[in-house]
C-alpha positions in Angstrom: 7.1 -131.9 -97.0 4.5 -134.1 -96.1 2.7 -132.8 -92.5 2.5 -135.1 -89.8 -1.1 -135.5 -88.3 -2.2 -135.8 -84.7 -5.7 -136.3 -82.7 -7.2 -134.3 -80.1 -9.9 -135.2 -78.0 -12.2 -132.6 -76.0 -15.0 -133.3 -74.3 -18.1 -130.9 -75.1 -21.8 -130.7 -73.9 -24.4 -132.9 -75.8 -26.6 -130.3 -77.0 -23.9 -127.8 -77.4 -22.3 -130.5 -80.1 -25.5 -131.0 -81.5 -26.2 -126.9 -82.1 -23.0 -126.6 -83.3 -23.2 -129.7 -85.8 -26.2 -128.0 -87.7 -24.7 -124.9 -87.9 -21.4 -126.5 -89.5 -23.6 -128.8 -91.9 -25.5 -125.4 -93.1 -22.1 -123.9 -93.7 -20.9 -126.9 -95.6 -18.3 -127.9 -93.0 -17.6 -130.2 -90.4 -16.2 -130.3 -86.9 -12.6 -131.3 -88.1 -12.3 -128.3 -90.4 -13.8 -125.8 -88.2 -12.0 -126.8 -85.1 -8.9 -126.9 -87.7 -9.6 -122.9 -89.1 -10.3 -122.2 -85.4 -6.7 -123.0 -84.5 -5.4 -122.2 -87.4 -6.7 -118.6 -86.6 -5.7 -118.7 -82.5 -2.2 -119.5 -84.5 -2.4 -116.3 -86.8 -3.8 -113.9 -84.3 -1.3 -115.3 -81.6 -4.5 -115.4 -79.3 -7.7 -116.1 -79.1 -9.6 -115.0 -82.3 -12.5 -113.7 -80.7 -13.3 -111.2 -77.9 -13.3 -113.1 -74.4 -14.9 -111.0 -72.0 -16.8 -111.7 -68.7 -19.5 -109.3 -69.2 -21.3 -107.4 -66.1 -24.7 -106.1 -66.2 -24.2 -101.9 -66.6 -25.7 -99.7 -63.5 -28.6 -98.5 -65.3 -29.9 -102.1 -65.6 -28.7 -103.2 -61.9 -31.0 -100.1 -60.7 -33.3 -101.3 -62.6 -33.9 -105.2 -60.9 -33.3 -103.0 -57.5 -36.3 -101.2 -58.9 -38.6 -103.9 -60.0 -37.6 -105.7 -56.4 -38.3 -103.0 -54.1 -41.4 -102.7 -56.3 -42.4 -106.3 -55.7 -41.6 -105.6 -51.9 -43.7 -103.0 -51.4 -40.6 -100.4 -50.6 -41.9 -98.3 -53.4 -45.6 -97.4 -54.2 -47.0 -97.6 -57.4 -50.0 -97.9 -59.2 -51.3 -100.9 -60.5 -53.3 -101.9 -63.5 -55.7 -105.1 -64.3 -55.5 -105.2 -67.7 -53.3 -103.6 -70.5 -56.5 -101.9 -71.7 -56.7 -100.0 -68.4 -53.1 -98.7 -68.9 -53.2 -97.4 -72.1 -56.1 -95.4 -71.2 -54.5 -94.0 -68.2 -51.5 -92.7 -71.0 -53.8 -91.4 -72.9 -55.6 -89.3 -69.9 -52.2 -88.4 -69.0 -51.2 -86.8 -72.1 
């Protein structure tokens, strides 16, 4: 039984095309086939093929930035150095 082909058109970012061009042409495939596999797999999997996930920065690193801003504020004192010389030497005293 001979399979009945259709077109699909999608529109994509320039660059994004581009990236993704090189990357195919490396593999030794083109945009046809892997869009093809990629369905092929959504198909399979009866989903998405991939993780899809909107990720969120953890605490640890959102206390972080609050750290660094209220730094940059002057809400919390530190000491600064001039030069990365002038740290290291202030570890070493340290230790």
């Amino acid at each position: 039984m001979k399979k009945t082909m259709t077109t699909i058109s999608v529109q994509i970012n320039k660059e994004d095309k581009e990236l993704a061009y090189e990357i195919l042409k490396d593999l030794g495939l083109n945009m046809s086939t892997y869009i093809n596999m990629a369905i092929k797999q959504l198909i399979k999997n009866n989903g998405v093929p991939f993780e899809v996930t909107n990720p969120k920065p953890s605490k640890e690193l959102l206390e972080a930035l609050q750290e660094g801003e209220d730094i940059l504020n002057g809400k919390i004192k530190t000491k600064g150095y001039h030069s990365v010389k002038e740290l290291i030497e202030n570890i070493e005293k340290d230790k």
